[in-house]
N, C-alpha and C positions, 0 to 999 in steps of 0.2 A: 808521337813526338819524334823528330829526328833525333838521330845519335848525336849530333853536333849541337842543336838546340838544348839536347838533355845534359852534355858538357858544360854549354854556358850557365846554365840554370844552376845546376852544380858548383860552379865556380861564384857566381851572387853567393847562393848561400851561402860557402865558406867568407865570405866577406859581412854579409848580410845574415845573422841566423834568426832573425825574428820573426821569417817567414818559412814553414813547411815549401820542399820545393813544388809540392803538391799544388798550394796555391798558383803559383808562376805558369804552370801549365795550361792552371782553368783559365787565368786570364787570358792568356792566348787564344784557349779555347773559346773565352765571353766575346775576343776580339773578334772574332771569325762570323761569330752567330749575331752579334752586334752588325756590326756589316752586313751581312744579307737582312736582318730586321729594317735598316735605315739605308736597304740596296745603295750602298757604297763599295768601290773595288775597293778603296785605299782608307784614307783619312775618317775618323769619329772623334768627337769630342771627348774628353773627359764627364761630361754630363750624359753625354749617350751611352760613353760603355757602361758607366754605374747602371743606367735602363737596361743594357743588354746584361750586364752582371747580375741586378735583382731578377731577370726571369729566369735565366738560366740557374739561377741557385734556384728557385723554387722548382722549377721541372726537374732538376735532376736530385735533388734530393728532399724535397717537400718538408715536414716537419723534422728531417733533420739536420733543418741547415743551421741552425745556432750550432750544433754542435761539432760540423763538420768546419764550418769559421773558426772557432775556438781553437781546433786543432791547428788547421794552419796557419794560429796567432793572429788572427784576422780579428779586431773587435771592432771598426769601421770604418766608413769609406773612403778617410783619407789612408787606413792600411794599404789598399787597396789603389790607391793612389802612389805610395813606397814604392808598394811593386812592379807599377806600371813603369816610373821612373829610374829603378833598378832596371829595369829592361831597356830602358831608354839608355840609359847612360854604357851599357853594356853593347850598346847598339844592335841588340835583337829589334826593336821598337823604334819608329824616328816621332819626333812633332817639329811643331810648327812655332812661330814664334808669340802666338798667342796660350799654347798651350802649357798650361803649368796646373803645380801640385793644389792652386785652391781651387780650383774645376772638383776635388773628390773630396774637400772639408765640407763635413755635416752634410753630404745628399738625403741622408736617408739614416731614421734610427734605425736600427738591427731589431730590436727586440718588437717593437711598433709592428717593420715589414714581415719580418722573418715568423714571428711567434703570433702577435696578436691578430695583425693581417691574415697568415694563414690562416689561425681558426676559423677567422670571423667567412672565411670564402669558402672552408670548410663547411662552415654550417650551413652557407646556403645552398652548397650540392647537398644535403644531405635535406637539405628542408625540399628541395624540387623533386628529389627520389620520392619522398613520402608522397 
């Protein structure tokens, strides 16, 4: 993360403290990996990054991503949406005139993707090993 980018981030949070600036990073970083997912230079939905958001939470940190959310006050995907609009409004982030905060209400339960999903994909690797 640039030094300048990790000042702004800094600067939300003292405005904004509901979010670790932890989080504001990954979503940059969900940004980045969303885009090459849906090979786009620029522009994704609010509906795509939450798709680039949920795999990237599960590869980088698999069954510990409830707890890694938690931390950074994340309990769902309109959080998630704050943040993206903290960054919009900070102008690290631009959109579009379609884009707004209910693109990231209710995409997806947490505990559903995060917890029950993973098991359930768990168990089929573990059912193809055998």
């Amino acid at each position: 993360m640039s030094q300048n980018l990790g000042a702004i981030i800094e600067r939300i949070h003292e405005q904004d403290s509901r979010y670790r600036e932890d989080a504001y990073a990954f979503v940059m970083e969900a940004l980045s990996f969303t885009q090459k997912k849906f090979n786009r230079s620029r522009h994704v939905t609010g509906t795509e990054l939450l798709v680039g958001i949920k795999e990237l939470l599960i590869r980088k940190f698999g069954p510990l991503t409830m707890t890694v959310l938690k931390h950074w006050g994340i309990g769902s995907t309109e959080d998630f949406g704050n943040v993206v609009f903290n960054l919009v409004e900070n102008r690290v982030l631009s959109k579009t005139e379609e884009d707004n905060i209910d693109q990231f209400r209710n995409g997806y339960d947490f505990t559903e993707v995060f917890y029950n999903g993973y098991r359930k994909h768990l168990h089929k690797k573990i059912s193809r090993m055998r």
